[in-house]
C-alpha positions, 0 to 999 in steps of 0.5 A: 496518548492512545494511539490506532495500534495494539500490542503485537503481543498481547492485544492491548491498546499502546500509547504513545510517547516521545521515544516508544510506544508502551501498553499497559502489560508493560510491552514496549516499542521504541519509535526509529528516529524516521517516526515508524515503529516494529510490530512484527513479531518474530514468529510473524516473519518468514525471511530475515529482512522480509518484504521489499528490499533497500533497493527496491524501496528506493525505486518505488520513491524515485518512481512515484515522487515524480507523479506517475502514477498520480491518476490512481491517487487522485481517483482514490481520493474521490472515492474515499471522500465520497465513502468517508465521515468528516474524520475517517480512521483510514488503515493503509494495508501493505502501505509500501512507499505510501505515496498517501491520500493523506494530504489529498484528504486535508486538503478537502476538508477531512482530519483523518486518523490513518495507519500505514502498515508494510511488512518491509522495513527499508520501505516503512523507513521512506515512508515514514521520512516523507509523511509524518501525519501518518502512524506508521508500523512494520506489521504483517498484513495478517496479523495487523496491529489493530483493535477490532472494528478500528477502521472506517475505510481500509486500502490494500493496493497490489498487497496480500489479500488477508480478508479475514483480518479485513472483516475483524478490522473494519467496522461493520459498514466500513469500507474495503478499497482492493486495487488490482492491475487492469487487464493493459497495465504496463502493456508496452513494458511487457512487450518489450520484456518478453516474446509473448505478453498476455493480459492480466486476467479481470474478474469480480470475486464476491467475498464471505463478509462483505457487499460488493459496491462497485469496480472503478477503471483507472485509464491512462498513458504514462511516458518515462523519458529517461532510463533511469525511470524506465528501470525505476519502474521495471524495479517496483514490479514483479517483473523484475523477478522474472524476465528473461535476460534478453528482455531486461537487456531490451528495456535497459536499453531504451532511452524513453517508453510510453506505457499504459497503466490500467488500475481496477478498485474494487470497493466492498462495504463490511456487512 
C-alpha cells in the first residue's frame, strides 16, 4: 500500500508492507516493532542519538498524558476542523510525544491521513506505542520524507522552523499551523528558577510563500500537585539546560506550582 512517505534516498514514493517499507529503486526501511520507521539518512544527523533523549521522552509522556496542556490541543482541533476538508492529509512537523489531534478529529467526523515526524528516536518510539492511526518516522524537519504538495494542513508546535520545506510540502492553499510560547508561558516556573525572569518576546513575522490568516491566544492556568510533575515539566523545557543550580534546587523542592501557560498559533495559508 502507498503510503505519505517518500524514500529518504531517492525520492520515490514507498509502500508499505508487514515488516518494511520498500520503494520501487528497491530502498527498504524495516518497521520497529512500536510501528515507526528510520528515515534520516546519515548524512542528515548532526550527533549520534540526536533530538531528545530517553529521558526526556519519557517526561514529555508522563507530563502530557495527564492533560496539562489539553487547552492547546482542543484549540488546535477547532482550528483544523475549521481549515480542513472531510479527509485532511495533516503532516505533524518535530511531532515529539505527538500527544495528537488524531482521535480529536475522528471524533468530529474527519478520516484524516496523518504523518508524524521528529528527528528523535526514543521520543518517536513513545509516540508511535500510544497512536497507532498515525504514520510515524525518525526525519528531520528539513528534509522531510514527503512528495511535494503532499499536505493539506502542516503543524509545527515549538519545533525547527524549515519554511522552505514548508512551502514544498504543502499544497498550494494548505495551511501552516506555528505554535510558539506566549509572552507569560510558564511564568510562575521562570520566577522560581531564576533571579530575573523576562517575557518571551511576541511578534508577527510575515514569511516569503505564504498569507497571514491569523494569531490564536491560548490562555490558562495549570497547577501541578506533586513534584514529580513539577520536574516532568521543568524536563521537556529548554530550561532544564540552562538554570542555575540554585534555582533547580528551588523547584526541586517545591511540593506543588500553579503556572500560567500561554501558547500563540500563528496560522498562514501557502500562496
Amino acid at each position: 500500500m502507498e503510503s505519505l512517505f517518500r524514500c529518504p534516498v531517492c525520492g520515490a514514493p514507498l509502500d508499505r508492507g508487514d515488516r518494511a517499507y520498500r520503494c520501487p529503486a528497491g530502498h527498504s526501511y524495516d518497521i520497529a516493532r512500536e510501528g515507526y520507521t528510520y528515515l534520516l539518512p546519515p548524512n542528515q544527523k548532526h550527533s549520534a542519538a540526536p533530538g531528545d533523549d530517553r529521558d526526556m521522552a519519557a517526561a514529555r509522556r508522563d507530563f502530557l498524558s495527564k492533560g496539562y496542556y489539553d487547552l492547546l490541543l482542543n484549540t488546535l482541533c477547532c482550528q483544523i476542523l475549521s481549515l480542513s476538508g472531510e479527509s485532511p492529509v495533516i503532516w505533524d512537523v518535530g511531532c515529539g510525544e505527538g500527544f495528537s489531534i488524531f482521535q480529536t478529529l475522528a471524533a468530529a467526523g474527519k478520516s484524516p491521513r496523518m504523518a508524524g515526524t521528529d528527528i528523535s528516536k526514543p521520543i518517536l518510539r513513545s509516540a508511535a506505542k500510544r497512536e497507532k492511526g498515525i504514520a510515524w518516522a525518525v526525519a528531520s524537519s528539513f528534509h522531510l520524507p514527503a512528495a511535494d504538495g503532499a499536505a493539506d494542513i502542516l503543524l509545527d508546535c515549538f519545533s525547527p522552523l524549515a519554511l522552505e520545506e514548508f512551502r514544498r510540502v504543502l499544497r498550494p492553499g494548505g495551511h501552516f499551523l506555528y505554535v510558539v510560547p506566549g509572552p507569560d508561558h510558564l511564568w510562575e516556573l521562570k520566577q522560581v528558577l531564576y533571579d530575573r525572569p523576562y517575557p518571551n518576546e511576541e511578534k508577527e513575522t510575515p514569511y516569503e510563500g505564504f498569507a497571514y490568516q491569523s494569531i490564536v491566544p491560548v490562555e490558562g492556568t495549570i497547577t501541578l500537585p506533586c513534584q514529580a510533575d513539577i520536574r516532568a515539566l521543568f524536563q521537556m523545557t529548554p530550561y532544564y539546560w540552562k538554570t542555575p543550580k540554585t534555582g533547580a534546587k528551588r523547584l526541586a523542592d517545591l511540593e506543588s506550582l500553579t503556572t500560567r501557560i500561554s501558547f500563540r498559533i500563528h496560522i498562514f495559508q501557502k500562496l
